[in-house]
C-alpha positions in Angstrom: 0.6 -3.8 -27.3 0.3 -6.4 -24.4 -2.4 -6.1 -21.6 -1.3 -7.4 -18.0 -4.3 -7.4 -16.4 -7.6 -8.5 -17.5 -10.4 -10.5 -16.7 -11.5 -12.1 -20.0 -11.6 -15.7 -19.1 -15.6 -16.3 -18.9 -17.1 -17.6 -15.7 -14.1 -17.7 -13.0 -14.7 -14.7 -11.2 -16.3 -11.1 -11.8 -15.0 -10.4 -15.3 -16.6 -12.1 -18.5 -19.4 -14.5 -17.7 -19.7 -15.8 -21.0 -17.7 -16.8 -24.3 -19.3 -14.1 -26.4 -18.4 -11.5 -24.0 -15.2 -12.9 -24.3 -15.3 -12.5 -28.0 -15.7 -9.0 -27.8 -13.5 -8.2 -25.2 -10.8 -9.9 -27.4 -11.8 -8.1 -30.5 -12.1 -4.6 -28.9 -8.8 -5.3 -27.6 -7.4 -6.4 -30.8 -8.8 -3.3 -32.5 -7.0 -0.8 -30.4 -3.8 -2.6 -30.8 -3.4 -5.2 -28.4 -1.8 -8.4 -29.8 -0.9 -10.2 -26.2 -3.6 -10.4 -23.1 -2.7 -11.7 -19.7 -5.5 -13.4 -18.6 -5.6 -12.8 -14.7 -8.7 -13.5 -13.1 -9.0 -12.9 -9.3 -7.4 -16.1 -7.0 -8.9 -15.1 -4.1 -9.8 -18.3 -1.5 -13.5 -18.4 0.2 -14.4 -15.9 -2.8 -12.6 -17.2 -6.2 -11.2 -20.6 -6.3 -8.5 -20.5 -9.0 -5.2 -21.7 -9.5 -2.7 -22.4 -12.2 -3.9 -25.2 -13.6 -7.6 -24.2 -13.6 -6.5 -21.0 -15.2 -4.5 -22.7 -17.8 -7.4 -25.1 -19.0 -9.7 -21.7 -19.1 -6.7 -20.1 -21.2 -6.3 -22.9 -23.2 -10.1 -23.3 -24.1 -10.7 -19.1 -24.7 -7.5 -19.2 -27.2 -8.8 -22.3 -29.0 -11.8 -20.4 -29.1 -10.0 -17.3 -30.8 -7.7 -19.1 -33.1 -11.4 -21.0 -34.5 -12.8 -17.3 -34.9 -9.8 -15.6 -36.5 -9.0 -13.5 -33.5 -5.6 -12.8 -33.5 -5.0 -12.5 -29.7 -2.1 -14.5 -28.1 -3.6 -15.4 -24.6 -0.8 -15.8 -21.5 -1.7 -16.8 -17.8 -1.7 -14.9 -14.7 -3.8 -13.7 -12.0 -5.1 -11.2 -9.8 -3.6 -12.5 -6.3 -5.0 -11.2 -3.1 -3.2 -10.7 -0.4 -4.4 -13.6 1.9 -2.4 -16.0 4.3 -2.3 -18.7 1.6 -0.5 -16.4 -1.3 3.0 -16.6 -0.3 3.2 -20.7 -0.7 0.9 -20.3 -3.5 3.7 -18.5 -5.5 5.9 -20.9 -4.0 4.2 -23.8 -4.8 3.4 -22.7 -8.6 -0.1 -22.6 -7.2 -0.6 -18.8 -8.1 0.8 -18.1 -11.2 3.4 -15.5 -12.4 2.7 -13.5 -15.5 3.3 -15.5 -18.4 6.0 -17.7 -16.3 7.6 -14.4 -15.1 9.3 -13.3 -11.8 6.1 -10.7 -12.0 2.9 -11.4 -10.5 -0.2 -8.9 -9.8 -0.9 -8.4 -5.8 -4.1 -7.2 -5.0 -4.0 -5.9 -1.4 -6.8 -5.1 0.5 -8.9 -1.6 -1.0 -9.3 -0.2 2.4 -6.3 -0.6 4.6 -2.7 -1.5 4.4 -2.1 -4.6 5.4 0.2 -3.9 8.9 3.7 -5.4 8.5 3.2 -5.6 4.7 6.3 -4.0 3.6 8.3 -6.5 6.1 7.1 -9.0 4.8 7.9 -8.3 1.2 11.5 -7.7 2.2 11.7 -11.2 4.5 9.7 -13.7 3.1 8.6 -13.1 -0.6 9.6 -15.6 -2.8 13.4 -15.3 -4.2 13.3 -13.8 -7.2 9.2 -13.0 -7.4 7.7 -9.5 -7.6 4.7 -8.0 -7.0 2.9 -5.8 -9.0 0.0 -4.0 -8.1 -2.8 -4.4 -11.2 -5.5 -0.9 -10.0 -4.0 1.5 -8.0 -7.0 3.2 -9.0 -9.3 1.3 -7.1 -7.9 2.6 -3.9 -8.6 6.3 -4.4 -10.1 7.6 -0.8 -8.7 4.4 1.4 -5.9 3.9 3.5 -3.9 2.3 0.4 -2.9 4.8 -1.6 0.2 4.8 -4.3 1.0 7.6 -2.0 1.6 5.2 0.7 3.4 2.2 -1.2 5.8 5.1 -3.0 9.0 4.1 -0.7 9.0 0.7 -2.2 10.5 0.6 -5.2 13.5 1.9 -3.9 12.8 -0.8 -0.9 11.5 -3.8 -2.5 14.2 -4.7 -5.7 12.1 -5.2 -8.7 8.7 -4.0 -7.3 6.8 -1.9 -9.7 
């Protein structure tokens, strides 16, 4: 099983804060099944200063950390991007990373409101060949942004999920 979306990387944003809660994330997740985690914590300027380097390094130190205990967890980079004016050169730029070096990336839009003009701007100016994906629907249950709302775009957007 693979997990897109986690926040396991200790102390770069509101996920794990520590390497032994990162431990037992990665074990939990092994015991149910999981053999790949996407390591996406939230890029999020003002807020969460990451990027694809910094989130490599983290990667690079948690899976060192698992190989040393015997975890067997293969660790890939991504992130939790929020929708901010910076995001679209981020992507470009190789700033905000895909998943795992894919054309996929996880968008977190705003929980309370739809971004006006957001849809336009998926179909005129995202990055060739980059999708979004949006990583907790969930989380917007009684806001503006439903999955109700975003429904239309597969069928609108090629390739958005």
């Amino acid at each position: 099983m693979i997990d897109l979306h986690t926040h396991i990387l200790p102390g770069i944003d509101d996920g794990s804060q520590s390497l032994e809660t990162s431990l037992k994330m990665a074990r939990i997740a092994v015991a149910d099944g999981t053999t790949i985690m996407a390591c996406t914590p939230h890029i999020y300027p003002g807020l969460y200063m990451n990027h694809s380097a910094g989130i490599h390094a983290e990667r690079d130190k948690l899976q060192l950390a698992l190989n040393t205990y015997g975890i067997p967890l293969r660790l890939v980079v991504g992130a939790d991007a929020h929708l901010v004016p910076e995001l679209l050169e981020g992507l470009k730029t190789g700033r905000v990373p895909t998943l795992n070096g894919s054309k996929y990336f996880l968008l977190e839009p705003s929980h309370n409101v739809l971004p006006p003009g957001l849809k336009t701007l998926f179909l005129t100016s995202w990055p060739q060949a980059t999708y979004p994906s949006l990583p907790t629907p969930s989380a917007w249950s009684g806001s503006k942004t439903t999955t109700a709302n975003l429904s239309p775009w597969p069928s609108a957007v090629p390739g958005c999920n």
